[in-house]
DSSP file (Angstrom, degrees, kcal/mol; ACC not computed):
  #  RESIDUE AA STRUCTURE BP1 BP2  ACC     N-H-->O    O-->H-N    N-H-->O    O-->H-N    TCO  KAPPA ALPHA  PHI   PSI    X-CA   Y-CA   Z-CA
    1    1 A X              0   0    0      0, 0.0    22,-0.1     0, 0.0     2,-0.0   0.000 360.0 360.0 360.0 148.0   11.4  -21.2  -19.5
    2    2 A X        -     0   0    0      1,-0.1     2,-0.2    22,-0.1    22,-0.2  -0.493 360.0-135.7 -63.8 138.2   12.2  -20.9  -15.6
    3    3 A X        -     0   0    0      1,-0.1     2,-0.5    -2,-0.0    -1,-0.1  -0.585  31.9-106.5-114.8 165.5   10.0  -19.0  -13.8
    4    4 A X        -     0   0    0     -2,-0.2    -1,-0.1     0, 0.0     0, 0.0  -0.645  21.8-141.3 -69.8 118.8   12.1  -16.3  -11.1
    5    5 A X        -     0   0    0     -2,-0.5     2,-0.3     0, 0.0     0, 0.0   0.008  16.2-166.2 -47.5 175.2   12.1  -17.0   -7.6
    6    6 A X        -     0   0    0      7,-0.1     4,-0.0     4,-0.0     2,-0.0  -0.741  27.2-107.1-150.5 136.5   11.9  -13.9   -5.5
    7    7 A X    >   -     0   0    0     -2,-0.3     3,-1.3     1,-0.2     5,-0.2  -0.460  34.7-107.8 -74.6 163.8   12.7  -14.0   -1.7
    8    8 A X  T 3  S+     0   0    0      1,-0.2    -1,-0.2     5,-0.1     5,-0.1   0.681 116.2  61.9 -44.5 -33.0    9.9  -13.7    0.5
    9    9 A X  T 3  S+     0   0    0      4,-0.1     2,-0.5     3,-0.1    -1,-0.2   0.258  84.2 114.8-105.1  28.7   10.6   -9.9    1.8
   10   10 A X  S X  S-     0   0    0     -3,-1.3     3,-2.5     1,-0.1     4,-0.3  -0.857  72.0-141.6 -92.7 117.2   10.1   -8.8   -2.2
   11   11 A X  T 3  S+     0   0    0     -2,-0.5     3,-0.3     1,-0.3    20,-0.1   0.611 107.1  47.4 -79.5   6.9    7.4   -6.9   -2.6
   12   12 A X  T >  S+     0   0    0     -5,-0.2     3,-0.8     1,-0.2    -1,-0.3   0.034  73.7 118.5-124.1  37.6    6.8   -9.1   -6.1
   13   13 A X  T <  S+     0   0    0     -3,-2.5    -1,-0.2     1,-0.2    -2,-0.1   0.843  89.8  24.8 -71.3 -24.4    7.5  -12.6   -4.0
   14   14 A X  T 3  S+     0   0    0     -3,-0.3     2,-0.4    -4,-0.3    -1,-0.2  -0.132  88.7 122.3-132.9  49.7    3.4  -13.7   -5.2
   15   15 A X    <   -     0   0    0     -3,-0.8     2,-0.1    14,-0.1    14,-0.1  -0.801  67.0-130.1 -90.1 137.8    3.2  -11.5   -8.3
   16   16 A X        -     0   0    0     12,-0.7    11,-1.2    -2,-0.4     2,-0.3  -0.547  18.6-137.0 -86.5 171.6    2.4  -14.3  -10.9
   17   17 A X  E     -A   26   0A   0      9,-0.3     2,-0.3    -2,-0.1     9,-0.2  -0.753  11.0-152.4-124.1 164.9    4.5  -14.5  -13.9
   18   18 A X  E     -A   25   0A   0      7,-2.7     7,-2.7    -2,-0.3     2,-0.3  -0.814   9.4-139.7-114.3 160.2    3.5  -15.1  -17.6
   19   19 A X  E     +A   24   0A   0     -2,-0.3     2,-0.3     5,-0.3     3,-0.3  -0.799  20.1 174.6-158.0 106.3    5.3  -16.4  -20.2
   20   20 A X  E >   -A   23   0A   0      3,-1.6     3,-1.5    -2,-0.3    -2,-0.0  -0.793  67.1 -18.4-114.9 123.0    5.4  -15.3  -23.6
   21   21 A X  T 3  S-     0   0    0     -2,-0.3     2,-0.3     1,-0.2    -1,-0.2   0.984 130.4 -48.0  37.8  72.2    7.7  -16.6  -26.8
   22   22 A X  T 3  S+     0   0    0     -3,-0.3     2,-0.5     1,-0.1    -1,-0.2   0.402 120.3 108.8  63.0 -17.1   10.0  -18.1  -24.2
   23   23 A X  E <   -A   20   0A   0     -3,-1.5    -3,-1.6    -2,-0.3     2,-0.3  -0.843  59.5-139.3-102.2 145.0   10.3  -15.3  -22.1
   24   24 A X  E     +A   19   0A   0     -2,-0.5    -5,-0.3    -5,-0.2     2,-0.3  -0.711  22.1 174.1 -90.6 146.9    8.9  -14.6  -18.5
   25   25 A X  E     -A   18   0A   0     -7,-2.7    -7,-2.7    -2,-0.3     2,-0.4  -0.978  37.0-102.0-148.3 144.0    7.7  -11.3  -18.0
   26   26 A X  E     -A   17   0A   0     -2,-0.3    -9,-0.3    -9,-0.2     3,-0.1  -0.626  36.2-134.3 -67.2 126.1    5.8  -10.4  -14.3
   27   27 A X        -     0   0    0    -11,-1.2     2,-0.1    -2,-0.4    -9,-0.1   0.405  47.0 -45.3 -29.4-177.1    2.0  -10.2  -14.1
   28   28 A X        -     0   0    0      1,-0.1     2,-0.9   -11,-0.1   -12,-0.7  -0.497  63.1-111.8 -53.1 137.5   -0.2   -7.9  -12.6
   29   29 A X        -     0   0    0      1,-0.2   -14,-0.1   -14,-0.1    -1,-0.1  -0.712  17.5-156.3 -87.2 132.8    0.9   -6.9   -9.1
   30   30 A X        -     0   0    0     -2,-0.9    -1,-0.2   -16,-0.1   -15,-0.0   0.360  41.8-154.5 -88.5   1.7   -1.8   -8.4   -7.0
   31   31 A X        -     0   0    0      1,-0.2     2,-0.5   -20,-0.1   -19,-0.0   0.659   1.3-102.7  20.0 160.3   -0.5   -5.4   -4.4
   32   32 A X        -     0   0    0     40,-0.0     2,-0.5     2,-0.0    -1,-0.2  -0.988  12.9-151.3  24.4  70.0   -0.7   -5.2   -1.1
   33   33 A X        -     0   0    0     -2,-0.5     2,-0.6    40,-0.0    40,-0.1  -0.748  12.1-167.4-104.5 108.8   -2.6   -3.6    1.9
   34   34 A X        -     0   0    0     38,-0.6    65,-0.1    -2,-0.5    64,-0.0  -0.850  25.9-138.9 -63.4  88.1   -0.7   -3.0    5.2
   35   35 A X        -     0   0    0     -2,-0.6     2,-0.5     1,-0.2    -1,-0.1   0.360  12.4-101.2 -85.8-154.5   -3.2   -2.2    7.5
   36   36 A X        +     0   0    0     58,-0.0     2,-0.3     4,-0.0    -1,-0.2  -0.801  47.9 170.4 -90.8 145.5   -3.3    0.5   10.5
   37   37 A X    >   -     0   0    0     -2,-0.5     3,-2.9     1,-0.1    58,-0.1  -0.966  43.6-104.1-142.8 151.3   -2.5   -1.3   13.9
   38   38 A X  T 3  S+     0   0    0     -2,-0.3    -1,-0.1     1,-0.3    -2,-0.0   0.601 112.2  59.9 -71.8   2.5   -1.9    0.4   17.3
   39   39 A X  T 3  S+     0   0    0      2,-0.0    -1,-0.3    -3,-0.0     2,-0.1   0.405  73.9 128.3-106.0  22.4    1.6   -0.1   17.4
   40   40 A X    <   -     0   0    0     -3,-2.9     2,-0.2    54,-0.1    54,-0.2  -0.356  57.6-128.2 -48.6 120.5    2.2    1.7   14.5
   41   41 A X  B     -B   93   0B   0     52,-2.9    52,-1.3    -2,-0.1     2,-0.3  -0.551   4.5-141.5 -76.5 166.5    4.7    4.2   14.9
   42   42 A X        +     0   0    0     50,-0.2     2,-0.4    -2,-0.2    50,-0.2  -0.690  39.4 176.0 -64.2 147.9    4.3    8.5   13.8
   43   43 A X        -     0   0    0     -2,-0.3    48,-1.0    45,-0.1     2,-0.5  -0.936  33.2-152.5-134.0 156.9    7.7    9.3   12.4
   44   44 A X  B     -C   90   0C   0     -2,-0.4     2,-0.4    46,-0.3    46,-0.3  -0.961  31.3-120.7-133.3 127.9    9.2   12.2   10.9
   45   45 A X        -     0   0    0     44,-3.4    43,-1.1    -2,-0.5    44,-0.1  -0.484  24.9-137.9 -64.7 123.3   12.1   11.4    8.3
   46   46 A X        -     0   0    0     -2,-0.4    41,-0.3    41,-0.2    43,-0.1   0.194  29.0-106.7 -48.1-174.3   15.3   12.7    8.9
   47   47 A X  S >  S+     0   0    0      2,-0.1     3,-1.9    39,-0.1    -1,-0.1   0.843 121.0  65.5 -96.0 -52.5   18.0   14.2    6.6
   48   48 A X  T 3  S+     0   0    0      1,-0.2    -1,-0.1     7,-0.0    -3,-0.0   0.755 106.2  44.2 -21.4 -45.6   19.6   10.6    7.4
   49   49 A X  T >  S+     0   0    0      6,-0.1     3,-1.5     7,-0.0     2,-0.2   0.175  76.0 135.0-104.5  34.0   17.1    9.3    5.7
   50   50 A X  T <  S-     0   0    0     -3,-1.9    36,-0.2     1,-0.3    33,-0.1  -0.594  90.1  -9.1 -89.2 131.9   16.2   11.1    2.5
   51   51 A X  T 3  S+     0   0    0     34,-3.3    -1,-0.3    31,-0.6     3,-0.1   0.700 115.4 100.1  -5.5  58.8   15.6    9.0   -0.6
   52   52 A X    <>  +     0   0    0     -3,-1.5     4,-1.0    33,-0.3     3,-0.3  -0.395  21.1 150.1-131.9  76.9   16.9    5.9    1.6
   53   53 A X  H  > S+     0   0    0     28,-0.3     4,-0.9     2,-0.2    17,-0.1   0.583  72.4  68.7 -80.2 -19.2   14.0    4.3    2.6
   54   54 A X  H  > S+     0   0    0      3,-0.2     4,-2.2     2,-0.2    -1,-0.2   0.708 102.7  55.6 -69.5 -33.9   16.6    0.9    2.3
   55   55 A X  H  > S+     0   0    0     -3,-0.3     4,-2.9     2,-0.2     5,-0.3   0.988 108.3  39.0 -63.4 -77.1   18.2    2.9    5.4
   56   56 A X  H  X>S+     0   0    0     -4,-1.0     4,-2.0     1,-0.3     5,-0.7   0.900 113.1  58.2 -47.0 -22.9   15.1    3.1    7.7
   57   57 A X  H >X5S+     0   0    0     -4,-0.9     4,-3.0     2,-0.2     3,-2.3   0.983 109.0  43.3 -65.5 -62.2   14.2   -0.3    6.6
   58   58 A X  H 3X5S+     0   0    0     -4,-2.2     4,-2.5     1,-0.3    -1,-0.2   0.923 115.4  53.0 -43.7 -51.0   17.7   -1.7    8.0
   59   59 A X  H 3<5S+     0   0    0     -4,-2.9    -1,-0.3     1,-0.2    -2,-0.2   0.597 120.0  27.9 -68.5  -6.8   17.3    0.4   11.1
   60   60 A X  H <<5S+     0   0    0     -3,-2.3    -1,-0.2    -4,-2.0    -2,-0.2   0.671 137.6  19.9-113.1 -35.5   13.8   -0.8   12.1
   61   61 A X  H  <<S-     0   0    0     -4,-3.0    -3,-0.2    -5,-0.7    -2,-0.2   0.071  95.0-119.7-128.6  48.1   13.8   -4.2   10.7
   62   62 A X  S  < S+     0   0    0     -4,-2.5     2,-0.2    -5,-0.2    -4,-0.2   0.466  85.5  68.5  16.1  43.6   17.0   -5.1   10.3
   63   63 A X  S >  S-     0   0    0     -6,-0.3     3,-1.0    -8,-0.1    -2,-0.1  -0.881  72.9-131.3-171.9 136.8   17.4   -5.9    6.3
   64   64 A X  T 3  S+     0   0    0      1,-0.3     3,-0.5    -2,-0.2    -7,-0.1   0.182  93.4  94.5 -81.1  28.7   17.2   -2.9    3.7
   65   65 A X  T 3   +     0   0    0      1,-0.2     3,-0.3    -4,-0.1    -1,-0.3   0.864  65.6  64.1 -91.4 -15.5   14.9   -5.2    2.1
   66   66 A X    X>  +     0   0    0     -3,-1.0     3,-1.1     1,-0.2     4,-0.6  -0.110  66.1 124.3 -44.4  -1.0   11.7   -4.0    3.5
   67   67 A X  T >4  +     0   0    0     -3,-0.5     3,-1.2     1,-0.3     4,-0.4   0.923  67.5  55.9 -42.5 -71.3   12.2   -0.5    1.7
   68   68 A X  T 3> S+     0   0    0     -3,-0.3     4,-1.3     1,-0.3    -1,-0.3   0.465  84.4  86.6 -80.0   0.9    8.9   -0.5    0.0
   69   69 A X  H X> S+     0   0    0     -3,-1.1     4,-1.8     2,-0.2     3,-0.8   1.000  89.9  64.8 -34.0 -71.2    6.6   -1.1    3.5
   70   70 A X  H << S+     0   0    0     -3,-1.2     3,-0.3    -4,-0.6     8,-0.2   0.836  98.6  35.8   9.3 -95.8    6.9    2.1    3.4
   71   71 A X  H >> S+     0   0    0     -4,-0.4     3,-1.8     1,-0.2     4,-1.1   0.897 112.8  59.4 -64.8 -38.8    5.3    3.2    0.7
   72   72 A X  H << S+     0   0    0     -4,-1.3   -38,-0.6    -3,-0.8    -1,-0.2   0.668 109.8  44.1 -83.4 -15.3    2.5    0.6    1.0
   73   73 A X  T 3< S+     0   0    0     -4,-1.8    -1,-0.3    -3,-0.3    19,-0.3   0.029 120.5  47.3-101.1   5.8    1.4    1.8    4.6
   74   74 A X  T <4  +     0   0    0     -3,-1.8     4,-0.4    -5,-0.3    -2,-0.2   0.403  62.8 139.3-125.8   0.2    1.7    5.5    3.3
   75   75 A X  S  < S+     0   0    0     -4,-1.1     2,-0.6     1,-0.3    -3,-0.1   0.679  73.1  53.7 -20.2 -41.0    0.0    5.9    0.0
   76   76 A X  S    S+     0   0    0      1,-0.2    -1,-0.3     3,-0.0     3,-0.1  -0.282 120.9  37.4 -90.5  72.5   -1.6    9.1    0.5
   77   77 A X  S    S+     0   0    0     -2,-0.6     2,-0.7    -6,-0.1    -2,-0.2  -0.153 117.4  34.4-161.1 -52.1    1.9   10.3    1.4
   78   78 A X        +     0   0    0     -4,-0.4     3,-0.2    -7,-0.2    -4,-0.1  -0.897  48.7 166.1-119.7 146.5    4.5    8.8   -0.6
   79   79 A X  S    S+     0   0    0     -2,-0.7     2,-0.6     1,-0.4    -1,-0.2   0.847  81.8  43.4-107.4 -64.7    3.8    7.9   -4.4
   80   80 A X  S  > S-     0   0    0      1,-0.1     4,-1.9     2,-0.0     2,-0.6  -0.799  79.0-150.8-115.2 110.7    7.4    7.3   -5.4
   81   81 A X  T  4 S+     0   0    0     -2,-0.6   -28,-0.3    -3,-0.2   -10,-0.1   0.047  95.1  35.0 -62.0  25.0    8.9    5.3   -2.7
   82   82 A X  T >4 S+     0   0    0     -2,-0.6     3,-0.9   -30,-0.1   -31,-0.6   0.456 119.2  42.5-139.1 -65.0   12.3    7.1   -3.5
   83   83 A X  T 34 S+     0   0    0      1,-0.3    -2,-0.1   -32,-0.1    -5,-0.0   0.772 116.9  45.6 -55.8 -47.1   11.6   10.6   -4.6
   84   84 A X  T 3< S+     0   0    0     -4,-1.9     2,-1.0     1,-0.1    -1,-0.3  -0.061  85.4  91.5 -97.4   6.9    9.1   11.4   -2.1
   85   85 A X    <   +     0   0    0     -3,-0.9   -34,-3.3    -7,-0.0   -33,-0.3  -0.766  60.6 119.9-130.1 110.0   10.7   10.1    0.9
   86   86 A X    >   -     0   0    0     -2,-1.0     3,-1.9   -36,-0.2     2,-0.3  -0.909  62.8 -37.8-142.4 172.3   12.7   13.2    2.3
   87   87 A X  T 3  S+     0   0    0      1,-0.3   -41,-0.2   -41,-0.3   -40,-0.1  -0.186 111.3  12.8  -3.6  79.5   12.8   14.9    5.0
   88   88 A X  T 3  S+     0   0    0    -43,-1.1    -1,-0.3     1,-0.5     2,-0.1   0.038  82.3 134.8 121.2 -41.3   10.0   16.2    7.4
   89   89 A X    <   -     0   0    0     -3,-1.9   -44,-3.4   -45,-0.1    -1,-0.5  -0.318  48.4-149.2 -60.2 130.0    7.8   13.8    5.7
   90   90 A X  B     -C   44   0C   0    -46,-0.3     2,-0.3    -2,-0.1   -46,-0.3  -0.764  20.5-176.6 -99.7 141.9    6.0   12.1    8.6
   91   91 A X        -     0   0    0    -48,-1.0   -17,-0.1    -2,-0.4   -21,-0.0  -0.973  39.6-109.1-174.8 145.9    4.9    8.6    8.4
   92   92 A X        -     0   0    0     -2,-0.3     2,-0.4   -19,-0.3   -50,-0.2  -0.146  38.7-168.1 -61.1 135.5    2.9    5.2    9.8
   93   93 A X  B     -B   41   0B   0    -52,-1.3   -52,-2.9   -51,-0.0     2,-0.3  -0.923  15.0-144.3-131.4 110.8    6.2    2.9   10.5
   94   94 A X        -     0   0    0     -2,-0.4   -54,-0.1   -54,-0.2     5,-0.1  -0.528  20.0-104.3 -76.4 155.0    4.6   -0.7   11.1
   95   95 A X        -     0   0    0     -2,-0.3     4,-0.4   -58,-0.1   -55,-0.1   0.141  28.0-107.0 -40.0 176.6    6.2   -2.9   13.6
   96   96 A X  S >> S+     0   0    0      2,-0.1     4,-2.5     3,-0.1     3,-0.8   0.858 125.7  44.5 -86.9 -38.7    8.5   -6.1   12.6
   97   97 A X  T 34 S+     0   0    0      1,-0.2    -1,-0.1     2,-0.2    -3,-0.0   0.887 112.8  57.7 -67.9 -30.9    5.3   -8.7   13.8
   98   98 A X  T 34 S+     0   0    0      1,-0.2    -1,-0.2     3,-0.1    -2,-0.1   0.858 112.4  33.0 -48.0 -50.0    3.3   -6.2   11.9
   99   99 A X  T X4 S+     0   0    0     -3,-0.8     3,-1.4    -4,-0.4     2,-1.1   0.645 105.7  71.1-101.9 -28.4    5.2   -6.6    8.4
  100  100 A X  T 3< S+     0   0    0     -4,-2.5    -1,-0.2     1,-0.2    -4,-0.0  -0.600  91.0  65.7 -85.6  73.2    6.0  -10.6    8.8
  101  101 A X  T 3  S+     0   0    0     -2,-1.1    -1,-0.2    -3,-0.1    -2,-0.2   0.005 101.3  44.9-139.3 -35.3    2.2  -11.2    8.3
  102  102 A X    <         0   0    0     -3,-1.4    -2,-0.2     1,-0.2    -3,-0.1   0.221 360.0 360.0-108.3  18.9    2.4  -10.0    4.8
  103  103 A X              0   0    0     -4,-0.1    -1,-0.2   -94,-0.0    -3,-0.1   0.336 360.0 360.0-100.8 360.0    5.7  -12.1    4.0
């Protein structure tokens, strides 16, 4: 069976896949560490941006595909990259050269 493509700004773009009785099913996610760098922004979320993280993504790096950066540069802050991203919450925003290193 064919294994799935994913684009490059998918956070499961080098997850290997298995394939079991004809179906593909994703591996373990080999995950992903964003590190700190000094042009990391501070942020504080807006009401705009409450459980859109697809939002901020368009507005700093123009494609809402970048959502889950987020979360992967915030851990001890957001556990559910959806739930958890409201309002007030303050957070690391990497740059665009930051985040096209791990694509």
């Amino acid at each position: 069976m064919t294994q799935v493509t994913y684009d490059k700004s998918s956070p499961w773009a080098n997850t290997p896949q298995v394939s079991k009785n004809q179906i593909n099913y994703l591996d373990f996610w080999p995950g992903v560490v964003i590190d700190k760098t000094p042009s990391d922004k501070l942020i504080e979320l807006s009401k705009k941006y409450e459980h859109r993280p697809d939002v901020l993504s368009n507005d700093v790096y123009q494609t809402p595909k970048l959502w889950w950066v987020f979360a992967i540069r915030n851990p001890d802050v957001i556990r559910d990259p959806i739930w958890d991203f409201v309002a007030g919450t303050v957070l690391y925003v990497p740059d665009k050269s930051a985040v096209k290193r791990y694509l």
